[in-house]
C-alpha positions as CSV (number, residue, x, y, z in Angstrom):
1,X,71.2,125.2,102.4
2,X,72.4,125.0,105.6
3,X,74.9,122.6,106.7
4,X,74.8,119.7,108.9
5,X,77.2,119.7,111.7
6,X,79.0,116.2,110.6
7,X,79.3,117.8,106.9
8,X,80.7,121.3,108.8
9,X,83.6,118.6,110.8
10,X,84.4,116.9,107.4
11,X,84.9,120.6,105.8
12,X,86.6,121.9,108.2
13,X,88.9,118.5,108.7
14,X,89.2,119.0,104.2
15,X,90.3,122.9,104.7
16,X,93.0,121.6,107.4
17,X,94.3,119.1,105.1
18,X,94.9,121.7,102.7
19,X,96.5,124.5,105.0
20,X,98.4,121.9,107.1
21,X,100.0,120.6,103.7
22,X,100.5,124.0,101.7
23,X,101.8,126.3,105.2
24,X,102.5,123.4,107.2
25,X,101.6,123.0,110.3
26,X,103.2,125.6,112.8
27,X,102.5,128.2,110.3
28,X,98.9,127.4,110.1
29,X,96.3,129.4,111.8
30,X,93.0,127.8,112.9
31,X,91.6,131.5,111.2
32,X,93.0,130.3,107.9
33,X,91.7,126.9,107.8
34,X,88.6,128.4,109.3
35,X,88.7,130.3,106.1
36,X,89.3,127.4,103.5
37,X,86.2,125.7,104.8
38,X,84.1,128.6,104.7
39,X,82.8,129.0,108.8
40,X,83.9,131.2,111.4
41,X,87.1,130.5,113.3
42,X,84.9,129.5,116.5
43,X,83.0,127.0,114.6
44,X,86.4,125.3,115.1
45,X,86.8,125.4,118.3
46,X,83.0,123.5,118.8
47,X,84.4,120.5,117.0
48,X,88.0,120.6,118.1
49,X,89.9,121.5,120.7
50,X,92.5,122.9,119.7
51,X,95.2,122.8,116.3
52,X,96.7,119.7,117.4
53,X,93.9,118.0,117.8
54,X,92.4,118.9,114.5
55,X,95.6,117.2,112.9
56,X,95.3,114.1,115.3
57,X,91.7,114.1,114.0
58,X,92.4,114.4,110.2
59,X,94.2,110.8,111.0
60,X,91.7,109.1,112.8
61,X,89.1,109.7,110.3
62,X,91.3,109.4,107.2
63,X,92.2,106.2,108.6
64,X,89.1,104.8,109.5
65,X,87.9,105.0,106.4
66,X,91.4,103.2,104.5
67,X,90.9,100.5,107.0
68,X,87.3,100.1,105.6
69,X,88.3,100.3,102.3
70,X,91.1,98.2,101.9
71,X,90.4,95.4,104.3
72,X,87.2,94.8,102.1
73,X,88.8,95.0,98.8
74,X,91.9,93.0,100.3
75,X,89.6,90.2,101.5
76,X,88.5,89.7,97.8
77,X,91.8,88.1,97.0
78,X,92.0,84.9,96.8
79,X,96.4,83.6,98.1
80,X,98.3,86.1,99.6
81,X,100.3,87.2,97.2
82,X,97.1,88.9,95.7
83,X,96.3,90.1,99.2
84,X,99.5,91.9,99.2
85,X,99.9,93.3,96.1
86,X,95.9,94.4,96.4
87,X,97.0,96.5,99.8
88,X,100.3,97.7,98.0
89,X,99.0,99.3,95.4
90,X,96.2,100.6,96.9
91,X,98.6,102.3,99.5
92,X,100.7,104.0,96.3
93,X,97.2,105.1,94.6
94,X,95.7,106.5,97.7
95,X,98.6,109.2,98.2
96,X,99.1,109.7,94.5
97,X,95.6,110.6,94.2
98,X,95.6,112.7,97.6
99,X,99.0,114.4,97.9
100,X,98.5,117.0,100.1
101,X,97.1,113.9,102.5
102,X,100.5,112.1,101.9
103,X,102.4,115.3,103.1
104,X,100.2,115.4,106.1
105,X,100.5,111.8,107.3
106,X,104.3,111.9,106.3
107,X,105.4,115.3,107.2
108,X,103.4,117.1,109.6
109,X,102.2,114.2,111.7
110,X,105.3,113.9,112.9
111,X,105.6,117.5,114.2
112,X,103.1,116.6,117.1
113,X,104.5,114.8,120.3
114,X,101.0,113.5,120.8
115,X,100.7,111.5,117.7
116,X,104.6,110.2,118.1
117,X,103.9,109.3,121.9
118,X,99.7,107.2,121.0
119,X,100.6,106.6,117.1
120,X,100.9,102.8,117.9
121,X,97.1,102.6,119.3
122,X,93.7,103.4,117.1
123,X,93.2,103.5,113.5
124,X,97.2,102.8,112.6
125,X,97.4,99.5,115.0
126,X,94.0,98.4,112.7
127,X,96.1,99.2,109.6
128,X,98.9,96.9,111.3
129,X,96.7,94.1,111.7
130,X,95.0,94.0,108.4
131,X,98.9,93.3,107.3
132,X,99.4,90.9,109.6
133,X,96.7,88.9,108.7
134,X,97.4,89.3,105.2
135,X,101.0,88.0,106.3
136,X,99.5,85.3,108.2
137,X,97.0,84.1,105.4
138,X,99.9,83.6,103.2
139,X,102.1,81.9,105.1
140,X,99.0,79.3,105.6
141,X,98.4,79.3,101.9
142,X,102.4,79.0,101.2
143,X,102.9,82.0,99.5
144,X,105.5,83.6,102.2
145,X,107.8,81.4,104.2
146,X,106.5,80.2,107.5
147,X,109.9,80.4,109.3
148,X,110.3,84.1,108.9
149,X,108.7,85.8,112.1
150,X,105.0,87.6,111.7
151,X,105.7,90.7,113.6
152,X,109.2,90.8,111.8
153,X,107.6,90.9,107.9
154,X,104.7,92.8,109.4
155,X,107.1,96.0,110.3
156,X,108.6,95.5,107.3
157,X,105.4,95.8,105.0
158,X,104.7,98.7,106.7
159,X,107.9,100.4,107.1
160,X,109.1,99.9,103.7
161,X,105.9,101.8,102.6
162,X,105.8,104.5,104.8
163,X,109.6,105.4,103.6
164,X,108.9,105.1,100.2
165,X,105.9,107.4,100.6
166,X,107.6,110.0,102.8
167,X,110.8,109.9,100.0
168,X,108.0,110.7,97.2
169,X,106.8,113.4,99.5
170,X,109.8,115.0,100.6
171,X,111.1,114.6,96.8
172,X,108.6,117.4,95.2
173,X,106.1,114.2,94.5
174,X,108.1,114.5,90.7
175,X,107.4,111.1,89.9
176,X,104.7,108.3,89.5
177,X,104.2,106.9,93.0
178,X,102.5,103.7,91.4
179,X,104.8,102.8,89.0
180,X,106.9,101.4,92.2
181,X,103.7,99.0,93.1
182,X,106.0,96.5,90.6
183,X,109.2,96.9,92.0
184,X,108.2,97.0,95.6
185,X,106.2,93.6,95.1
186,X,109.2,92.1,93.5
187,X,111.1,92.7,96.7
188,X,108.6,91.7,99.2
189,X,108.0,88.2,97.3
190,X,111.7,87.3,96.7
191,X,112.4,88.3,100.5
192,X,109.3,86.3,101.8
193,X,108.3,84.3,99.2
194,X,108.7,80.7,99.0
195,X,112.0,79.9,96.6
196,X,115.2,77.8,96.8
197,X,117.7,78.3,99.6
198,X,120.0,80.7,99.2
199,X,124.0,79.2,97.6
200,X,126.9,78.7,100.2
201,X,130.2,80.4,99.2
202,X,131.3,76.6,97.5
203,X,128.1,76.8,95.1
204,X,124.3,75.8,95.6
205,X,123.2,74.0,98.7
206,X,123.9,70.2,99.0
207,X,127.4,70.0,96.8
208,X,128.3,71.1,93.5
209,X,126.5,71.9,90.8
């Protein structure tokens, strides 16, 4: 059967995924990951322009579809909490289920100057949003403290996955990426969530005990 040319960009974007993670990406060849997804190495080159653009690529439409994804299944949630904890743990699933994605957003991403110098616009500045709205929709529900600044927590979110992800990657991926959904949510809620005020060095706020 032969293939349509949208299926033939998703194969070939599949086969770079898989070479970019396994040889890395100034070791790949476009011939090998022409190979992997079964067309000739010029049937790159009519979807792509060149090797850096096929990695740009592999984000954008990775991306776009995450976005889709979890902003629906985020939206379903009824306080924030369950907002974040939703988008948490789908993060951690996501790149347990797809490791050689996680080892290209993590690692080889970050080898191209073009994706370090634009990474703030497109698909990843979506992603940003969808957390800052999920920040947003609990500080209006009063599940996170409204004092602490939205951009602040919204870096933070992000940040604090995106290290915990690249330590799993860099580590071997030798243990359970999800298994930290828990203990990450544990420290996003006790550091924005509402509670008592921290003691003074004399004892709890307002005098002694």
């Amino acid at each position: 059967m032969r293939l349509k040319n949208g299926d033939k960009r998703l194969r070939i974007l599949d086969a770079a995924v898989k070479v970019f993670a396994h040889k890395g990406f100034f070791n790949s060849k476009v011939s090998q990951i022409a190979g992997e997804a079964g067309v000739a190495p010029g049937t790159v080159y009519l979807y792509f322009k060149n090797k850096e653009d096929l990695l740009i690529s592999i984000f954008e439409v990775r991306m776009q579809d995450i976005n889709s994804k979890f902003r629906e299944a985020v939206m379903e949630k009824e306080d924030g909490g369950s907002r974040l904890e939703c988008l948490v743990s789908m993060h951690l699933a996501g790149f347990q289920r797809q490791p050689d994605l996680a080892a290209c957003f993590q690692v080889e991403l970050r080898q191209s100057n073009r994706f370090m110098r634009e990474n703030v616009k497109g698909e990843l500045q979506r992603y940003l949003d969808l957390i800052r709205e999920i920040v947003e929709y609990g500080r209006g529900d009063g599940s996170f403290r409204s004092e602490l600044p939205v951009r602040l927590l919204t870096h933070l979110i992000f940040g604090t996955l995106d290290e915990v992800v690249s330590t799993w990657v860099m580590s071997g991926m030798k243990y359970n990426l999800i298994s930290l959904t828990g203990p990450l949510m544990d420290l996003f809620t006790n550091g924005i969530g509402k509670g008592v005020s921290a003691p003074g060095p004399d004892g709890p706020v307002g005098g002694r005990p």
